[in-house]
C-alpha positions as a Markdown table, in Angstrom:
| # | Residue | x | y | z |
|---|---|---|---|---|
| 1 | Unk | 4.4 | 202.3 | 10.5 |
| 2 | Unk | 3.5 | 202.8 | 6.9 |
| 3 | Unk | 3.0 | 200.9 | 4.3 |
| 4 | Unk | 6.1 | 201.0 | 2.9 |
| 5 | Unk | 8.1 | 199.8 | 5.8 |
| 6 | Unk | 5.9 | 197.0 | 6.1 |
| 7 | Unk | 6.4 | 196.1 | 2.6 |
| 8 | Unk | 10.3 | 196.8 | 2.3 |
| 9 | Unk | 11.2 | 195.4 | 6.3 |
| 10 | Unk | 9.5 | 192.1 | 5.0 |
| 11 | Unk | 11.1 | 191.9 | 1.7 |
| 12 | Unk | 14.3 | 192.3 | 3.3 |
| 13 | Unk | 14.1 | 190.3 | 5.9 |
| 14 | Unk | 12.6 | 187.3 | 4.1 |
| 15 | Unk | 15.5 | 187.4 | 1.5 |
| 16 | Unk | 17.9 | 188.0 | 4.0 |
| 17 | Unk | 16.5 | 184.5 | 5.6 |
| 18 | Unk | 16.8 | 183.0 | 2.0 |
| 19 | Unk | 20.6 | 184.1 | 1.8 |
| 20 | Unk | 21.5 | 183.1 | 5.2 |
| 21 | Unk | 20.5 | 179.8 | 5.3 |
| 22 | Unk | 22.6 | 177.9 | 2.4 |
| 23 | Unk | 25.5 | 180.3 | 3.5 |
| 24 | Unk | 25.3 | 178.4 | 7.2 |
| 25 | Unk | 24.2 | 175.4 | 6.1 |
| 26 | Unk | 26.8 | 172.0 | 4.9 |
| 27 | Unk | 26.1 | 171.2 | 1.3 |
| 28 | Unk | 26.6 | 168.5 | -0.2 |
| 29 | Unk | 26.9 | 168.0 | -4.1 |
| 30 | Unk | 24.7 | 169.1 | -6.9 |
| 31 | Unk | 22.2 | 172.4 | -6.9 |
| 32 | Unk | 20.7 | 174.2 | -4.4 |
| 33 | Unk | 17.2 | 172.9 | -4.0 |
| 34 | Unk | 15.0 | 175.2 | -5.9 |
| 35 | Unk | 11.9 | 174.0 | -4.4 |
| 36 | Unk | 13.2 | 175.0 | -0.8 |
| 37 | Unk | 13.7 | 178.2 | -2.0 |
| 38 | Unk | 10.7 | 178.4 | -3.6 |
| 39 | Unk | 8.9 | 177.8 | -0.6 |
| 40 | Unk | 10.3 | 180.5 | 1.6 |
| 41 | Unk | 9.7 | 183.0 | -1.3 |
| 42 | Unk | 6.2 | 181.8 | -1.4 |
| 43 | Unk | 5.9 | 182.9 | 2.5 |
| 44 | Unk | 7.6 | 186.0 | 2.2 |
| 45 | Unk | 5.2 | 187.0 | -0.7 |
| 46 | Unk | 1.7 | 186.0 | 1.4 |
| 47 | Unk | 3.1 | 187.8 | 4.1 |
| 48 | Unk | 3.5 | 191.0 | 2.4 |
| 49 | Unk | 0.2 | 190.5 | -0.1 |
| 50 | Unk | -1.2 | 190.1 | 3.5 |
| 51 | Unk | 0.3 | 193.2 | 5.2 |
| 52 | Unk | -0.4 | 195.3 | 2.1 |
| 53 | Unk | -4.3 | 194.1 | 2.0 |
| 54 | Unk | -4.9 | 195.2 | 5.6 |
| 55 | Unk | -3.2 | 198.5 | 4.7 |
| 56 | Unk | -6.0 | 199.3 | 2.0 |
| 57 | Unk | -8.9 | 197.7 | 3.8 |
| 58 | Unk | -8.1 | 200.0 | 6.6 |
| 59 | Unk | -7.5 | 202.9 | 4.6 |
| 60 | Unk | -3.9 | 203.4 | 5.0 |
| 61 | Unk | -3.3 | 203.7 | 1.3 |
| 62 | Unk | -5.7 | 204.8 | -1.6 |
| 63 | Unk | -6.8 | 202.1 | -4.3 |
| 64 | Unk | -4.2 | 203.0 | -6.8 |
| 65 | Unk | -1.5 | 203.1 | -4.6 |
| 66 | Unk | -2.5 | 200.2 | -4.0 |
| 67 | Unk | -2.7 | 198.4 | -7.3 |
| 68 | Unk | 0.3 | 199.5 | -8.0 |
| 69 | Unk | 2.4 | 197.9 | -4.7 |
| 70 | Unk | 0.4 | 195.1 | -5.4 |
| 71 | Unk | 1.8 | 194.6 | -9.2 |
| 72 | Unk | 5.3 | 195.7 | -8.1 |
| 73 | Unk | 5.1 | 193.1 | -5.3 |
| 74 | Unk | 4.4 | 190.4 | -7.7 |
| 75 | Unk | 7.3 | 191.4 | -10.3 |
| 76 | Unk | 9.7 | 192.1 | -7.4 |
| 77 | Unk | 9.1 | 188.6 | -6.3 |
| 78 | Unk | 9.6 | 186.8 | -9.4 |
| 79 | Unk | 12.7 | 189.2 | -10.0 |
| 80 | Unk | 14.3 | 187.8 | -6.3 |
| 81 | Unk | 13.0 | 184.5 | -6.4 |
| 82 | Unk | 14.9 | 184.1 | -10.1 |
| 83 | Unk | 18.3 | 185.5 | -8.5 |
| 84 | Unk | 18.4 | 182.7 | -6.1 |
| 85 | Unk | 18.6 | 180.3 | -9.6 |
| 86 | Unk | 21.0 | 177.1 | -8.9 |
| 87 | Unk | 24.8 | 177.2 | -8.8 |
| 88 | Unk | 26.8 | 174.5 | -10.7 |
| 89 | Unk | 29.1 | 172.7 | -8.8 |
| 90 | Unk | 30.1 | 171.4 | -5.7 |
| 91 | Unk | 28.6 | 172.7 | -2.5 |
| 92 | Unk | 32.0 | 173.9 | -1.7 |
| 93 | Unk | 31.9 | 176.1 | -4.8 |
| 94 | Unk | 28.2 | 177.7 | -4.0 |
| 95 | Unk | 29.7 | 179.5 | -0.9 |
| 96 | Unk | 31.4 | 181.8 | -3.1 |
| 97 | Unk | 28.5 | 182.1 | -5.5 |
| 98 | Unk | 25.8 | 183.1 | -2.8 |
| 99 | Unk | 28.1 | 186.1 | -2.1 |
| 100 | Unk | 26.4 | 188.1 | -5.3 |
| 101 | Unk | 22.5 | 187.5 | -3.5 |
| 102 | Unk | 24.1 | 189.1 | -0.6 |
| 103 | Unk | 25.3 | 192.0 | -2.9 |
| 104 | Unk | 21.6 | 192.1 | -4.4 |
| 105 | Unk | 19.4 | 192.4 | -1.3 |
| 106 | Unk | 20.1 | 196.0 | -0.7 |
| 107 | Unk | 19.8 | 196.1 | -4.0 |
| 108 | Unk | 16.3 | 194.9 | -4.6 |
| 109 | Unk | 14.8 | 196.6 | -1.1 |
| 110 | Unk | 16.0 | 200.4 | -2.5 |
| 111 | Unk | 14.9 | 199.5 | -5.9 |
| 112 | Unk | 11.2 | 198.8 | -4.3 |
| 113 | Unk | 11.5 | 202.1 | -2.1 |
| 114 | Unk | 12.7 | 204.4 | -5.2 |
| 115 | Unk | 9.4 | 202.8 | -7.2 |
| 116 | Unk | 6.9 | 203.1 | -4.8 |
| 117 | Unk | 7.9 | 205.5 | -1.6 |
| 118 | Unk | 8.6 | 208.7 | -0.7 |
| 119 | Unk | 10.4 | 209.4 | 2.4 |
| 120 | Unk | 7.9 | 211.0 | 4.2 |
| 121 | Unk | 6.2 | 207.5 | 3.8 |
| 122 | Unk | 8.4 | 206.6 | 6.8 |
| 123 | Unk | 6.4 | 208.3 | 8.8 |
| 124 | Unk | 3.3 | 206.7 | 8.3 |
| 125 | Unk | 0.4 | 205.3 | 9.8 |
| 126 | Unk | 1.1 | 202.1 | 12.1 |
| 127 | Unk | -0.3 | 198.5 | 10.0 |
| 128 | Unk | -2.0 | 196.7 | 12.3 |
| 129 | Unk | -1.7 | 192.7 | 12.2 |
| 130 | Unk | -3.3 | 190.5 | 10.0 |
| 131 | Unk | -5.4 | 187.8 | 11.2 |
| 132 | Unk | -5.0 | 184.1 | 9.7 |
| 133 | Unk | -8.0 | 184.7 | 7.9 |
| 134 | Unk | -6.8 | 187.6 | 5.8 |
| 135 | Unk | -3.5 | 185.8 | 4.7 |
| 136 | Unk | -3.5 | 185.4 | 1.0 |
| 137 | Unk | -2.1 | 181.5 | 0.5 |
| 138 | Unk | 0.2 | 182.1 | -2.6 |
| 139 | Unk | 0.2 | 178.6 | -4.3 |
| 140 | Unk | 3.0 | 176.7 | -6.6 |
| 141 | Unk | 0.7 | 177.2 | -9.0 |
| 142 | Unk | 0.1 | 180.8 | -8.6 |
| 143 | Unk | 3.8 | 181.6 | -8.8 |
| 144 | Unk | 3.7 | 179.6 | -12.1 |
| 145 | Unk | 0.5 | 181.6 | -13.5 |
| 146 | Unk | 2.6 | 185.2 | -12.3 |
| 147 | Unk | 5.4 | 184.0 | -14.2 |
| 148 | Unk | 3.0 | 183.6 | -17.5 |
| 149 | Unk | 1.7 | 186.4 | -16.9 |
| 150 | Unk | 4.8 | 188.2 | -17.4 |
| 151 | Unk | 5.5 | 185.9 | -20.6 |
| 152 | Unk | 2.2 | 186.9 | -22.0 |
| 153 | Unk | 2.9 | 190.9 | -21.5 |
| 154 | Unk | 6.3 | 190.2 | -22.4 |
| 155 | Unk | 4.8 | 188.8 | -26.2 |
| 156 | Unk | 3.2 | 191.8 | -26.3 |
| 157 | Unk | 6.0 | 194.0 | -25.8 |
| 158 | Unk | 9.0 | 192.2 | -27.0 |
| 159 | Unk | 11.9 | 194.9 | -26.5 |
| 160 | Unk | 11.4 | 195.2 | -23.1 |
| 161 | Unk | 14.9 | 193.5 | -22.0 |
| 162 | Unk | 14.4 | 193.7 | -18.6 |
| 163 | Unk | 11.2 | 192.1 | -18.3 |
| 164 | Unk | 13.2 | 189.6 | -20.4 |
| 165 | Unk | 16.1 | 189.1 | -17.7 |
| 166 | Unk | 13.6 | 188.8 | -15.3 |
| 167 | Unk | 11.3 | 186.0 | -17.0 |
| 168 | Unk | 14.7 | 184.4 | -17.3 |
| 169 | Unk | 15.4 | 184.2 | -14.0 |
| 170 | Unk | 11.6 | 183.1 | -12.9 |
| 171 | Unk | 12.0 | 180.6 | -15.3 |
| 172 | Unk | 15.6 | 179.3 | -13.9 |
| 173 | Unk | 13.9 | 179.2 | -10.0 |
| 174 | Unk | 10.7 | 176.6 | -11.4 |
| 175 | Unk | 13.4 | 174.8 | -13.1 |
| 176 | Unk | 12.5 | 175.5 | -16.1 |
| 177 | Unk | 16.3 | 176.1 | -17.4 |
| 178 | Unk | 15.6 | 176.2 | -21.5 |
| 179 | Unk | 13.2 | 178.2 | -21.5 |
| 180 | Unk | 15.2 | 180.7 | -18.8 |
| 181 | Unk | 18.4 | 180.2 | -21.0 |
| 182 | Unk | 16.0 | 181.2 | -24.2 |
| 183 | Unk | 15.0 | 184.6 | -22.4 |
| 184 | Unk | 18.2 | 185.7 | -21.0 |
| 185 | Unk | 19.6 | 185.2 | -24.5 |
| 186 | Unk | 17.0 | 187.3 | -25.6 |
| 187 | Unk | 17.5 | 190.0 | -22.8 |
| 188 | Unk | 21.6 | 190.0 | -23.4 |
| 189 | Unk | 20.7 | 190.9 | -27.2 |
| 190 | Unk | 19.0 | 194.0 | -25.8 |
| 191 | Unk | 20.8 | 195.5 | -22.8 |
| 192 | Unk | 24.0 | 197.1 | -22.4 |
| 193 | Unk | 26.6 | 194.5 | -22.2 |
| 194 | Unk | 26.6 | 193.7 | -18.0 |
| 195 | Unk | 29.1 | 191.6 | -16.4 |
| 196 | Unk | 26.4 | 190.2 | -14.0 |
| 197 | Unk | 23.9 | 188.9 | -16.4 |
| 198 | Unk | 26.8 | 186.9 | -18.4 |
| 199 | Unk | 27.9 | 185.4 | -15.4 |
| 200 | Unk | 24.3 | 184.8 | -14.3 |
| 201 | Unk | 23.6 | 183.2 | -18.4 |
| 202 | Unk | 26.5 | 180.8 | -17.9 |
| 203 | Unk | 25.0 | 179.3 | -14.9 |
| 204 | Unk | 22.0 | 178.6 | -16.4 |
| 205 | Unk | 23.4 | 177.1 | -19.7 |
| 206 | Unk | 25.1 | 175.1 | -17.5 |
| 207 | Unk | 22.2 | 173.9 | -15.9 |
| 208 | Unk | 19.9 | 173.6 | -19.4 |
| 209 | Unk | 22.8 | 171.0 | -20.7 |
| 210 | Unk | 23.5 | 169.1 | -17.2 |
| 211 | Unk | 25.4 | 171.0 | -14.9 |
| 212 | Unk | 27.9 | 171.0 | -17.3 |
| 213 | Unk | 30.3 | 174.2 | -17.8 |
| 214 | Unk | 32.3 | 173.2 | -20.8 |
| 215 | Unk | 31.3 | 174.8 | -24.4 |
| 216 | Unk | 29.1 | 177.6 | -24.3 |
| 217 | Unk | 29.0 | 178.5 | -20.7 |
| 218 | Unk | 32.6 | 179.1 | -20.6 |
| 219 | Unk | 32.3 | 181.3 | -23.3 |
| 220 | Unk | 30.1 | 183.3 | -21.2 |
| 221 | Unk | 32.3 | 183.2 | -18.4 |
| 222 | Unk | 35.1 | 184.7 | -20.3 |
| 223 | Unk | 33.2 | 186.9 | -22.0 |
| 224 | Unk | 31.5 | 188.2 | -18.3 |
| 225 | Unk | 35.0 | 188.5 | -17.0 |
| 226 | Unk | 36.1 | 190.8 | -20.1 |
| 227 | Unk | 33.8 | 193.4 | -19.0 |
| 228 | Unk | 35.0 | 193.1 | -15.4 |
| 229 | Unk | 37.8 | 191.1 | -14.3 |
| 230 | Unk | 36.5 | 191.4 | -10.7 |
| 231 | Unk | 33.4 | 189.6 | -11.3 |
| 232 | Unk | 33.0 | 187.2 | -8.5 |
| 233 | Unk | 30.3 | 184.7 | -9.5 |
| 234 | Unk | 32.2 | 184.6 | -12.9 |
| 235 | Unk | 35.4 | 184.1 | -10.8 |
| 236 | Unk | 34.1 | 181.4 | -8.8 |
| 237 | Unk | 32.8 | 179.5 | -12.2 |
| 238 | Unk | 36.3 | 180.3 | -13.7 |
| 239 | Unk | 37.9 | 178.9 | -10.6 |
| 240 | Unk | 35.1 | 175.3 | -11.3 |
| 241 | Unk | 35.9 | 175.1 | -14.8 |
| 242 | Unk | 39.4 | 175.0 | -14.3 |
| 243 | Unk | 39.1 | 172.4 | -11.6 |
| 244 | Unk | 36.9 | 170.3 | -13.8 |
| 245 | Unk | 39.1 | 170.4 | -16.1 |
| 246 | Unk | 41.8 | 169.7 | -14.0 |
| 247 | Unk | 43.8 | 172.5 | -14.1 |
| 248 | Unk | 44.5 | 172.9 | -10.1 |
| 249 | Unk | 46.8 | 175.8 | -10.5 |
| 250 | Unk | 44.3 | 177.7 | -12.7 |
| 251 | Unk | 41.6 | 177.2 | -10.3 |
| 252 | Unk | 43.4 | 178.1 | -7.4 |
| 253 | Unk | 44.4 | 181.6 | -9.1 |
| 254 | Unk | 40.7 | 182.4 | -10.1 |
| 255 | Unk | 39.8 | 181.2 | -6.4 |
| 256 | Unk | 42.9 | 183.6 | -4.6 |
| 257 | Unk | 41.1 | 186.7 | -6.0 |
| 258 | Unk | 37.3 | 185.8 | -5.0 |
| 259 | Unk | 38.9 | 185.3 | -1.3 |
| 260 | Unk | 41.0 | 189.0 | -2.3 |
| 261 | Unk | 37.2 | 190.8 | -2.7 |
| 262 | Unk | 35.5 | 189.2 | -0.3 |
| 263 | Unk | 35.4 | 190.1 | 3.5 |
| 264 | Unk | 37.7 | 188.2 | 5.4 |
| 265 | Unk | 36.5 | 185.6 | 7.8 |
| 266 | Unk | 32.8 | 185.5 | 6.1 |
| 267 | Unk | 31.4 | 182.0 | 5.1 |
| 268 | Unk | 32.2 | 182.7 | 1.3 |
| 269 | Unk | 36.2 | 183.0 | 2.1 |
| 270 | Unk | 35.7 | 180.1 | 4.2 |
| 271 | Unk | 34.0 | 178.1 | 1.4 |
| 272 | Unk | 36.4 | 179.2 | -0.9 |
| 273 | Unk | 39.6 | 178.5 | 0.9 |
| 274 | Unk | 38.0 | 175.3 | 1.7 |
| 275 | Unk | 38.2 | 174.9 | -2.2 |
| 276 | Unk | 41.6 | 176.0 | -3.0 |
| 277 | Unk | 43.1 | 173.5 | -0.2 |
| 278 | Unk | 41.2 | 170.7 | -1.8 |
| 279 | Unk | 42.8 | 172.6 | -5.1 |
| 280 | Unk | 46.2 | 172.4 | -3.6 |
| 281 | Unk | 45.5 | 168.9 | -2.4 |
| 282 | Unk | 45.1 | 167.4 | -6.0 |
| 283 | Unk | 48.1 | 169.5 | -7.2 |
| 284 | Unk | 50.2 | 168.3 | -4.7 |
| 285 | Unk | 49.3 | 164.1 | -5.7 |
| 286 | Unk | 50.0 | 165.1 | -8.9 |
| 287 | Unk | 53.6 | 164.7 | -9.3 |
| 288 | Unk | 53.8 | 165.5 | -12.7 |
| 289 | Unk | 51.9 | 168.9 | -12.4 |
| 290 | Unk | 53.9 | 169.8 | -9.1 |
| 291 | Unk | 57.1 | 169.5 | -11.1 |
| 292 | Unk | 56.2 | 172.1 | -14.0 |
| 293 | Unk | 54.4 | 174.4 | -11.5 |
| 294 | Unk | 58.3 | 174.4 | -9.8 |
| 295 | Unk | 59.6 | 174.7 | -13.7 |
| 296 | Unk | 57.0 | 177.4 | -14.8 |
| 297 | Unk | 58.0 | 179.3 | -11.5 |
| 298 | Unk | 61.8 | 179.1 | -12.3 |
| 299 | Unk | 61.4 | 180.7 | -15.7 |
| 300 | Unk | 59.3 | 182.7 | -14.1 |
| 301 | Unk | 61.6 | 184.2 | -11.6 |
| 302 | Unk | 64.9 | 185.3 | -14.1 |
| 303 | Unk | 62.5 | 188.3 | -15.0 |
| 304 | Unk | 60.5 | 189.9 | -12.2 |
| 305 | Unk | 58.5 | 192.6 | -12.7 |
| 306 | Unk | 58.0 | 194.2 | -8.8 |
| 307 | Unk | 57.4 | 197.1 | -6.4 |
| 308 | Unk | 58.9 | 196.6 | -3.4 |
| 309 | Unk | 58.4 | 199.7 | -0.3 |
| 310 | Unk | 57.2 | 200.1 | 3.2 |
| 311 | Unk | 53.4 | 200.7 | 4.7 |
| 312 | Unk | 53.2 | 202.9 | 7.7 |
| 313 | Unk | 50.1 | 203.9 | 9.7 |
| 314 | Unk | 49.9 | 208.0 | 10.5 |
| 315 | Unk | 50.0 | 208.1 | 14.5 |
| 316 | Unk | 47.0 | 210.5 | 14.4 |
| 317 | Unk | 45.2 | 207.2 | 12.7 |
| 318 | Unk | 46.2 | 204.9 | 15.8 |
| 319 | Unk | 42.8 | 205.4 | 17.6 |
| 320 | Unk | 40.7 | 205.0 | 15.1 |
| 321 | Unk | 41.8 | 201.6 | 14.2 |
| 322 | Unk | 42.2 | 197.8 | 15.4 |
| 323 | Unk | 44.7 | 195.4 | 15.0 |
| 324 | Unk | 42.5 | 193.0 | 13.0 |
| 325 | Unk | 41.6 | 195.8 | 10.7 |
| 326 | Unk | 42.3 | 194.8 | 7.1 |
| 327 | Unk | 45.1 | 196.9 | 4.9 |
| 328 | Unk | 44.6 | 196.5 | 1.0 |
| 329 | Unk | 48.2 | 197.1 | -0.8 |
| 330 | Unk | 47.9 | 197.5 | -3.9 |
| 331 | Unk | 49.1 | 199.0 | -7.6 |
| 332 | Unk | 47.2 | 200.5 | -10.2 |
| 333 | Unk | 48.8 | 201.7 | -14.0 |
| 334 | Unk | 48.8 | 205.6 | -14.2 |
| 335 | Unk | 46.9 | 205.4 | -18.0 |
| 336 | Unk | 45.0 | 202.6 | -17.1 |
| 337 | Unk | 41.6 | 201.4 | -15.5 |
| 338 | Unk | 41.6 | 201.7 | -11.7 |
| 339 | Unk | 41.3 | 198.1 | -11.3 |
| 340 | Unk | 45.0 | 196.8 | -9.6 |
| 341 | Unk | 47.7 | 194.9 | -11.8 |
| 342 | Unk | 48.7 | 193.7 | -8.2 |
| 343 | Unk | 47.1 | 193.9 | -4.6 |
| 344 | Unk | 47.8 | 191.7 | -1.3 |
| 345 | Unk | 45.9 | 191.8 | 1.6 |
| 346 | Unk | 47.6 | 192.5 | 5.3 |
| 347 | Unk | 46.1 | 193.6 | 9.1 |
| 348 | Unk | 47.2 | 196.3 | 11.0 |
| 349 | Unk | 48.7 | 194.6 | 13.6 |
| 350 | Unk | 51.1 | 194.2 | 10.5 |
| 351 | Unk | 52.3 | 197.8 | 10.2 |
| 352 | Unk | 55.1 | 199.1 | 9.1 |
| 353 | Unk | 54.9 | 196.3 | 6.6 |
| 354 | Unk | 57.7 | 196.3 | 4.2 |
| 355 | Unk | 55.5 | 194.7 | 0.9 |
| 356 | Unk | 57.1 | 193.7 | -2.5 |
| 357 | Unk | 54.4 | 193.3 | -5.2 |
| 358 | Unk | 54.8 | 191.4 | -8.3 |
| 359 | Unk | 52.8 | 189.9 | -11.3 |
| 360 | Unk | 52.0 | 186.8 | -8.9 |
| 361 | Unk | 49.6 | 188.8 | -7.2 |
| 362 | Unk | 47.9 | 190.4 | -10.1 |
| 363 | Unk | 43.7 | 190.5 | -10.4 |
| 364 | Unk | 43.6 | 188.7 | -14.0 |
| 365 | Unk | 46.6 | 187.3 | -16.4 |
| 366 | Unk | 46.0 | 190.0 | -19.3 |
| 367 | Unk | 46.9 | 192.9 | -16.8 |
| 368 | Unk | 49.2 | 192.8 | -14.5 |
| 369 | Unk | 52.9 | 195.0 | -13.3 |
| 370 | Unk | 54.6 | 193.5 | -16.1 |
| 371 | Unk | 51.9 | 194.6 | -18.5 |
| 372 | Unk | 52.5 | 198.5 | -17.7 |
| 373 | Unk | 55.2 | 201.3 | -17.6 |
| 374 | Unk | 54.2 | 203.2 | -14.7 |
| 375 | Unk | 52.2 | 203.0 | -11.5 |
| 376 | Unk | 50.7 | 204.5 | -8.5 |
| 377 | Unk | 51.2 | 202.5 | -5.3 |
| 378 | Unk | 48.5 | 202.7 | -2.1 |
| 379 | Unk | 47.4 | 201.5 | 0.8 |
| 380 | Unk | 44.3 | 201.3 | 2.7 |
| 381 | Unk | 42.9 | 200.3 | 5.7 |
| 382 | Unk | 39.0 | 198.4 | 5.0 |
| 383 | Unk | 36.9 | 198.8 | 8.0 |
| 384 | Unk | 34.4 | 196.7 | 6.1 |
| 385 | Unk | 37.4 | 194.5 | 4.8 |
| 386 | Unk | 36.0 | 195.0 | 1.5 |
| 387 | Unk | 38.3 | 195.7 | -1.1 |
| 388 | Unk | 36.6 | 198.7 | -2.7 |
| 389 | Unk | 37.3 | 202.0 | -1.0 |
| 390 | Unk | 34.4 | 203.3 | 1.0 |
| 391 | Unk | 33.7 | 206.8 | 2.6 |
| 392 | Unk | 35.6 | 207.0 | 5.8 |
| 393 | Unk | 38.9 | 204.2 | 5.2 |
| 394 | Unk | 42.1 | 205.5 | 5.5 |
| 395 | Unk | 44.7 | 205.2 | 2.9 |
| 396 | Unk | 47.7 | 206.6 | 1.6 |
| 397 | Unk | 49.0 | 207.0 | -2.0 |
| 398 | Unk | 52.6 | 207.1 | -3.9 |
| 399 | Unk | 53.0 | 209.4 | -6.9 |
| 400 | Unk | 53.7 | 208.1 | -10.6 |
| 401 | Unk | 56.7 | 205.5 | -9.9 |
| 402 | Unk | 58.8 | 203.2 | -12.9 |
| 403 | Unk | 57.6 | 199.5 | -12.2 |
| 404 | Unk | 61.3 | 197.8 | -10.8 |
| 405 | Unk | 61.4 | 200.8 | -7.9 |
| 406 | Unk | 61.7 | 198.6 | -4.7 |
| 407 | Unk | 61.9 | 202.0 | -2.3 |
| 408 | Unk | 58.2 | 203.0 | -2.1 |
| 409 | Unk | 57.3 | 205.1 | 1.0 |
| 410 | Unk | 53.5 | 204.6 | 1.9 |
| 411 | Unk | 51.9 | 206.8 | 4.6 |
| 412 | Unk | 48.0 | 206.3 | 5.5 |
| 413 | Unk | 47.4 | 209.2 | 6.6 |
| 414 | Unk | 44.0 | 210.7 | 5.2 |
| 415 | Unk | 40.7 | 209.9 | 5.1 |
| 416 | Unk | 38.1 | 208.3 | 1.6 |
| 417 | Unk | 35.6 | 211.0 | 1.5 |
């Protein structure tokens, strides 16, 4: 096995251990404990300085090669450990948060490969085992002294934005929140303008002025959702502020579309649902807000923008699918992004679903069916049940139609190359 796989199979599998275990665990209030994850990091990274040293000593891998694993190691860490920075909220809000980490690990494993391997590397020279005594003990203290390290090159070379994001979220794991909420300001003045890091800034503000998401860390939520509305950390802390503030309905919207992009059944539409019945809950002993939710959704009604059809499986499709396969319906404008001004999720065992969509069901308020002249209406069957198309779903699409036609014909009948 080469050195590579040693390196990247560790790596993935000690971050996947890192994502798992909040995702399965109860949590209570307050922030993931940073010093937990700290720890594990700190395992997977003398593991790996271990694997790698054997590798050299037994002349698997030149002494550059190895210098240079060995520094990328050490910056990759930091860069994982400072993604897995503290939520705000309650712990049935960091469900849906810990959904991006999952979106990151491939992420940060095929980064490391396209740095340092080739794919011939794959077929490498077995590592043998360390013993205990080669293990390299990674201290507290010597995560710490890394993460000056990088300051001090950082000083140095000042426009180097993504060294910057990175101190940032080093910073954010020790605790250190100011100082990570100084250098991610400092990083977001230099990079292109990245839904992510916005939503990733506002967390940390939030933890620098005590878990707190009013003032500037809404700001940053907005402004993380203006770049993309699908955003699902920024989604989730839209869906917190909004309860905080009391504004069930609100929170329950920003809520309905993390569930929308997230794979049914998995422990973040769980946690999420979990949050929009406690949502409901508080909406519901509120007298005063149940009545003008009734009153906003009478005016509401008297104009209706809509497309209303039918959704029919292609018979040559019938073997390839399950009845607990997920079916996205959705519409998009014709001059428009490709983002949905509505979408609703059914199952196959649905089909032929006759579907009516309307601005209710819209991805964000400032775009939505009402907001558009014409559309283009589709369906499509999610293996995944992820709501971006991948190669090999199954969909069908409408041509150009008026929004207000209520006799759409959907076929799903070929396949997402």
């Amino acid at each position: 096995m080469s050195w590579f796989v040693v390196i990247g199979g560790l790596l993935f599998v000690g971050i996947l251990i890192v994502l798992v275990r909040p995702l399965l665990k109860q949590q209570g209030d307050g922030a993931v404990d940073a010093m937990e994850v700290r720890d594990l990091n700190l395992k997977v990274l003398r593991d790996q300085a271990a694997e790698l040293e054997v590798s050299f000593r037994d002349g698997l891998i030149e002494k550059a090669t190895y210098e240079q694993a060995k520094h990328e190691l050490e910056r990759r860490t930091l860069d994982d450990v400072g993604q897995k920075s503290a939520v705000v909220g309650l712990g049935k809000k960091k469900n849906a948060l810990a959904v991006l980490l999952a979106v990151l690990v491939p992420v940060a494993v095929f980064s490391l490969y396209a740095l340092l391997g080739t794919p011939d590397a794959i077929t490498g020279r077995p590592v043998v085992k360390s013993s205990p005594e080669g293990e390299h003990a990674l201290s507290a203290e010597q995560i710490s002294a890394m993460v000056e390290r990088l300051a001090l090159r950082l000083q140095e070379n000042p426009n180097d934005g993504q060294g910057w994001l990175m101190l940032g979220r080093s910073y954010a794991v020790l605790g250190r929140y100011p100082e990570s909420a100084a250098a991610f300001g400092r990083a977001l003045s230099m990079l292109p303008p990245d839904a992510q890091h916005y939503a990733d800034f506002a967390d940390i503000v939030a933890m620098a002025q005590g878990k707190r998401l009013t003032g500037e860390p809404e700001k940053l939520v907005r402004r993380s959702l203006e770049i993309d509305p699908n955003n699902i950390k920024a989604l989730a802390l839209s869906g917190t502020i909004a309860f905080d503030g009391q504004n069930y309905q609100l929170a329950i919207r920003e809520w309905q579309k993390v569930v929308a992009l997230v794979p049914e059944g998995s422990p973040v539409a769980a946690g999420i649902q979990g949050s929009i019945r406690d949502a409901e809950n508080r909406l519901a002993i509120s007298g005063k807000q149940v009545d003008e939710t009734k009153s906003q959704a009478k005016n509401e009604s008297a104009i209706v923008a809509k497309v209303a059809g039918v959704v029919e499986l292609d018979p040559k499709f019938k073997s390839s699918v399950t009845q607990d396969d997920t079916v996205f319906i959705f519409a998009r404008a014709v001059d428009g992004p490709k983002m949905p001004v509505a979408m609703l999720r059914k199952k196959i065992s649905d089909l032929p679903f006759k579907f009516s969509l309307d601005d209710s069901m819209s991805m964000t308020p400032q775009f939505k069916l009402s907001t558009v002249g014409k559309v283009i209406v589709g369906a499509r069957v999610s293996k995944s049940g992820d709501a971006l198309a991948r190669a090999g779903d199954m969909e069908g699409i409408s041509s150009a139609i008026s929004v207000g036609t209520e006799n759409v014909r959907i076929i799903i009948g070929n396949t997402v190359q």
